[in-house]
Phi, psi and omega in degrees: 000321182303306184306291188326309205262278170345323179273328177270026158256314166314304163290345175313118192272152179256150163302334207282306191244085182324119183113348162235116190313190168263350143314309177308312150017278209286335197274326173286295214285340146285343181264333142033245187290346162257041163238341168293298206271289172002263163015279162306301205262023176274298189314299202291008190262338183281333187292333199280304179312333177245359175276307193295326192275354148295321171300301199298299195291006191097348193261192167239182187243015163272335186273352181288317188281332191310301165310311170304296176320324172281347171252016168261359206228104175291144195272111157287355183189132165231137199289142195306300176289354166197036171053356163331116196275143167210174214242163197056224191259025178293129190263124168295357195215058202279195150297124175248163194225137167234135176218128162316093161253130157345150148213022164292134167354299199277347191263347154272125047240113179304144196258136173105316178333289187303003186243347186284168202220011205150111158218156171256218193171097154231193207274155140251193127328120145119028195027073150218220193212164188206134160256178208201100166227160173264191189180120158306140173267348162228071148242142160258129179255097172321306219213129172205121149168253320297136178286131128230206211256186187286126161259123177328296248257329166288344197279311194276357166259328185270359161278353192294329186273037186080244171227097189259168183271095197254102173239135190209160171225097151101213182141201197276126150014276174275012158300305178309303187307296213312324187304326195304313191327296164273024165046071184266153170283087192254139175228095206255121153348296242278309201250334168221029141010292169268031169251010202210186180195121183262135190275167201249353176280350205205131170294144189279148344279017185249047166229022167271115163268181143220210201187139159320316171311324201270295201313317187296291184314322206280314155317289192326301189297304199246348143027301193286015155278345205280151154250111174289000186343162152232178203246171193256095154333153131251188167294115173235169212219140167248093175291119171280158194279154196279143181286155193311283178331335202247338201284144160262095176285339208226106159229131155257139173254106182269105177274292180209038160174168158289001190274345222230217101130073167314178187189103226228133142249173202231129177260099212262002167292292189282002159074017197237137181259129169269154170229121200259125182223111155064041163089352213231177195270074175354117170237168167280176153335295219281009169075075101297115170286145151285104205234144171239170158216036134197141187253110157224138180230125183237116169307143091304160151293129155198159191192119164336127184246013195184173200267349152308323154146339183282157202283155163249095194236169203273156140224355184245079219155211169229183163180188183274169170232177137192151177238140192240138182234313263133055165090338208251157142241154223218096165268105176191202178327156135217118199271109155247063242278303185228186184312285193289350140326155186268145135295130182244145182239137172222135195287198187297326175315313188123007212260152171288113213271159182283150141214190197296134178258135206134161168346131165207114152283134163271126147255104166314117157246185189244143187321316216278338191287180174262154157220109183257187181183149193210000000 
């Protein structure tokens, strides 16, 4: 009886295709169902193999496809001040905030440094150093300073970014004239007051601050004073990383002490510049490092101009650089044709050099300083 009822499911013509049993049926739907599973399991040995190899570096294996994809898809809009690629209708030319921070003995540790999108480091008065740093302005910055005051030389750096919001307190004479001189949208202690605040922690003239909270009201209120102009990018590159035997892990800028005298190390996991003071790794207050992810250092001309001591230094001309990018240096040029030209690093070819996108120090040296590396 089993035979029977077994031999007519067998003899049985299918509905679906005349002329074919339901064995053959049974005979597709198994060669199928293994080709489903083959399938599967080339995909689960690739998702598996880059799901562990994510675990291991740290990453997730959504941020890995990501990653890829963002680096096969050319970056189509870059924000003018540190190449950052940006997305959509992101305006490449926000409002930047500048503000003069201390590098006196008593002003460290400054606050707002590790948060800057650009700064320089150059000479004063007194054998030290005065940093410039820039700040998106609706990025929030808690704490940035202690602010002090304005030197003609920086003013001619801060023209290069259009009319950025330039906060100091007070400055040299021919500092003063000048901001009038260059109509700078300026916010001097002296005068608004009430963009900036002294801390109880710290002795007067290294206890002034400001704040993202503070700079924002100050837009609001004075913006027709503001330029959107726009600036001349410089260039950039996404450098693969350098092999270890060839990279420049280490630059020291010997300025005028050991108190003053930086030390940029090159990290080659994080592709990142540490910045090093008196042996030890430069944090903000807030226990933050300072990290670049390009270091240039551009010579200068300078000379005591008065019997206090302060400098006159070139910014209009040419002189030597070297840029340090992704591990690598780069020895040549830096062009400044007029005040409100973008300064450019160009190698010995004339070619204009790339750099890394993300964070840059300018360190202003005097011709004479030493600056090594290894």
């Amino acid at each position: 009886m089993a035979k029977e009822i077994l031999k007519k499911i067998v003899n049985k013509k299918s509905p679906i295709k005349s002329g074919i049993t339901w064995l053959d049926e049974i005979r597709y739907i198994y060669l199928l169902s293994a080709l489903v599973l083959i399938t599967a399991f080339f995909l689960l040995l690739f998702f598996g193999f880059n799901y562990l190899s994510s675990i291991f570096s740290g990453t997730s294996l959504v941020d890995t496809v990501q990653e890829k994809i963002e680096q096969k898809s050319e970056c189509t809009s870059r924000r003018l001040v540190d190449g950052l690629c940006l997305q959509g209708n992101e305006n490449n030319n926000p409002p930047l905030v500048v503000a003069m921070i201390d590098n006196h003995m008593d002003a460290r540790p400054q606050s707002g440094l590790s948060e800057a999108v650009l700064v320089y480091e150059a000479p004063v008065e007194g054998n030290y150093t005065r940093f410039m740093a820039f700040y998106i302005m609706d990025e929030k910055v808690e704490s940035v300073g202690p602010i002090r005051s304005a030197r003609p030389y920086f003013l001619d750096w801060t023209e290069e970014y259009g009319k950025p919001m330039y906060f100091h307190v007070g400055g040299s004479p021919q500092a003063l004239q000048l901001i009038k001189n260059y109509n700078i949208f300026d916010f001097n202690e002296f005068f608004r007051s009430w963009y900036f605040w002294r801390s109880v922690d710290r002795l007067a003239p290294h206890n002034t601050y400001t704040s993202s909270e503070l700079w924002k009201k100050g837009f609001d209120k004075y913006s027709y004073e503001a330029s959107s102009t726009k600036f001349s990018s410089w260039k950039y590159e996404d450098y693969e990383n350098c092999h270890e035997d060839e990279c420049v892990t280490e630059i020291t800028i010997n300025y005028l002490s050991y108190y003053f005298e930086p030390t940029w190390k090159y990290n080659t996991s994080t592709e990142k510049y540490v910045r090093y003071e008196n042996n030890a790794i430069k944090k903000d207050k807030n226990g933050s490092k300072i990290i670049a992810d390009n270091i240039i250092v551009q010579f200068v001309e300078s000379r005591v101009i008065d019997g206090v001591g302060r400098l006159d230094i070139e910014t209009i001309g040419e002189g030597k650089a070297l840029v340090f990018t992704a591990g690598r240096v780069f020895e040549g040029t830096w062009k400044k044709p007029n005040r409100q030209a973008r300064t450019k690093w160009y190698n010995e070819n004339g070619e204009q050099i790339n750099l890394t996108v993300g964070t840059t120090w300018v360190q202003v040296t005097p011709q004479s300083t030493k600056t090594e590396w290894k």
